[in-house]
C-alpha positions in Angstrom: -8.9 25.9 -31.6 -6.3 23.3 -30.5 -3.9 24.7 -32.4 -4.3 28.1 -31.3 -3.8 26.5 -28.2 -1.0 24.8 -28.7 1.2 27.2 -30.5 0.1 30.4 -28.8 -0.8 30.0 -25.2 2.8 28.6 -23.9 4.7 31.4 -25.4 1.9 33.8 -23.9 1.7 32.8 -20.3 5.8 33.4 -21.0 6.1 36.8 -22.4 2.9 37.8 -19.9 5.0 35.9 -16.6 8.3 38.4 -17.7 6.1 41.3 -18.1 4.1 40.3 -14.9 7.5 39.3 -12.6 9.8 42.5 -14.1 6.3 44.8 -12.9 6.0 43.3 -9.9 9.3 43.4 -8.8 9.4 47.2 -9.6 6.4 47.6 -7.5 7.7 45.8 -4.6 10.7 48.2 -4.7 8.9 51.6 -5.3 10.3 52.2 -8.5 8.2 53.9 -10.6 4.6 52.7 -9.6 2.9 55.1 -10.9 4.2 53.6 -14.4 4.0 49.9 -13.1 0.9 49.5 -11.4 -2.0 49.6 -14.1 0.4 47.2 -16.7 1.2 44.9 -13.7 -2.7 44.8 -12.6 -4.0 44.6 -16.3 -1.8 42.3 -17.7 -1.7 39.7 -15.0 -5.5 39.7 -16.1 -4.7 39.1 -19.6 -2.3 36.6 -18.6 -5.3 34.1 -17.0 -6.8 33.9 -20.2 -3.6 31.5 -21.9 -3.4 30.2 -18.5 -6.3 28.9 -18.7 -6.1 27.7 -21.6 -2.9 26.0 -21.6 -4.4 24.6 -18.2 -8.0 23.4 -20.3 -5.4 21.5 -23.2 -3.1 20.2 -20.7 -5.9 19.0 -18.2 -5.2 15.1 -17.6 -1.9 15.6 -17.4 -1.7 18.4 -14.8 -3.8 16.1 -12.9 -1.2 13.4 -13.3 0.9 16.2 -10.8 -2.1 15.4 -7.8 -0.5 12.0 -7.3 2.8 13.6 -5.6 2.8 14.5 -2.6 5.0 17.4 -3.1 2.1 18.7 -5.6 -0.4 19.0 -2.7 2.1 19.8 -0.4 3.4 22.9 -2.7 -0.6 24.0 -2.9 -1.1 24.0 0.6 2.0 25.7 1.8 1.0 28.5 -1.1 -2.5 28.4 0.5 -1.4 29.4 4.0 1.3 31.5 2.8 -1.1 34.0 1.1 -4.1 33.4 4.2 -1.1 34.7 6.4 -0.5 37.4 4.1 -4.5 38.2 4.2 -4.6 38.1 7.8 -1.3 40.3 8.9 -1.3 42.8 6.8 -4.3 44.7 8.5 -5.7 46.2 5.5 -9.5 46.3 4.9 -10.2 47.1 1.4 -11.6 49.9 0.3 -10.6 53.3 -0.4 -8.3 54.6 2.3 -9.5 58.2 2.1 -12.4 57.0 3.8 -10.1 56.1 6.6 -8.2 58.9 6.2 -10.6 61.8 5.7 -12.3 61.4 9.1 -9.0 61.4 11.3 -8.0 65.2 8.8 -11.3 67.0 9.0 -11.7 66.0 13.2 -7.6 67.3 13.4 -7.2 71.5 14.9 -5.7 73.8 11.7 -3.1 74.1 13.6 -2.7 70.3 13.3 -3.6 70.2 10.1 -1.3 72.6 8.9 1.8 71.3 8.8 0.6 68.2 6.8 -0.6 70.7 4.1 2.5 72.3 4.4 1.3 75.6 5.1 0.8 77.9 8.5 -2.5 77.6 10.4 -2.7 81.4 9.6 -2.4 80.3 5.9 -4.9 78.0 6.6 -7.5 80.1 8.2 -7.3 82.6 5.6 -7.9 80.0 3.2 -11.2 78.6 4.6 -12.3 82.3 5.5 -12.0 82.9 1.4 -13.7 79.9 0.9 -16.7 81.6 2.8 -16.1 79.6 6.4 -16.4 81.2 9.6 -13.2 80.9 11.7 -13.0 81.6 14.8 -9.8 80.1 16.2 -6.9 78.0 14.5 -7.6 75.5 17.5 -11.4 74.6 15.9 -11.4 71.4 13.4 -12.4 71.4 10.2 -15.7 69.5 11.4 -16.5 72.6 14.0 -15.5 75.0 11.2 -17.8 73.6 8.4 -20.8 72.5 10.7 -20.8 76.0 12.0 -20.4 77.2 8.5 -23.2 74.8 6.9 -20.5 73.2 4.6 -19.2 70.2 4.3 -15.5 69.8 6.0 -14.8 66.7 3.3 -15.0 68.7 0.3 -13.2 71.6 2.3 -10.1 69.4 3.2 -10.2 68.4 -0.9 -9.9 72.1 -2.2 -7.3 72.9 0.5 -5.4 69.6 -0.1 -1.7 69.8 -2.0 -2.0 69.0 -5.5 0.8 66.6 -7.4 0.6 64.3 -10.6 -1.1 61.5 -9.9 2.2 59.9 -10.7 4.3 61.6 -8.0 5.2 60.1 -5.5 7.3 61.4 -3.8 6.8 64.6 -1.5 7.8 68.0 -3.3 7.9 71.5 -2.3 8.4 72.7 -5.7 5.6 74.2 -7.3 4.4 73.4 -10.7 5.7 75.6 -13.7 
């Protein structure tokens, strides 16, 4: 096992790191995430497991580092760094249509409309064929679908645009 060790997980945690920093780099510049996101999540995994294992071979001596102040002093800076990053960026977690969904289905059509890119007219004709009652482009998808007996979340799904889930980019050209 040493020797797989040995010859393999250096040259790994390389290769990996260039896969990892080229990916991430795209990502932090928009370029192409749809492409970039799953390799740079999934092989940052993979790249742990030579970590790891480079760190398991090379353990006494990576302690050896401990005894420098600029070692713990490196650590700690890194530490708070990425607890700032945790704290400032304001995001919870969790899937954002959650967040998202709410603030759509309590909006009027006629505010809702222009983020579907369509008229409220458009709109209203589109729930009524649906089989929702509308009465006025000023209701909300909540008013419409409660009075309705439907539910307003799956409503706002069927009427959302649809693109690629690798677009993205906003497009008014329909598919072909």
């Amino acid at each position: 096992m040493n020797v797989v060790i040995k010859k393999y997980s250096t040259p790994l945690i390389t290769g990996l790191f260039i896969v990892s920093a080229i990916s991430g780099t795209a990502l932090f510049f928009h370029w192409m995430p749809g492409m970039f996101h799953s390799m740079h999540t999934w092989l940052s995994m993979v790249l742990l497991l030579p970590f790891f294992m480079h760190m398991w071979r090379n353990w006494s001596q990576f302690l050896l580092y401990f005894r420098n102040k600029i070692m713990i002093l490196s650590c700690m800076v890194s530490l708070v760094a990425a607890g700032a990053f945790m704290l400032t960026t304001g995001h919870k977690g969790g899937n954002p249509a959650a967040r998202v969904f709410p603030v759509l289905t309590h909006a009027s059509l006629i505010d809702l409309a222009p983020l579907l890119h369509v008229s409220p007219d458009e709109l209203d004709a589109r729930l009524t064929q649906d089989g929702y009652t509308v009465r006025s482009t000023s209701e909300t998808l909540d008013e419409i679908a409660l009075r309705s007996g439907k539910s307003a979340s799956d409503e706002l799904l069927k009427i959302l645009p649809q693109h690629s889930g690798n677009d993205h980019k906003h497009s008014h050209a329909k598919p072909s």
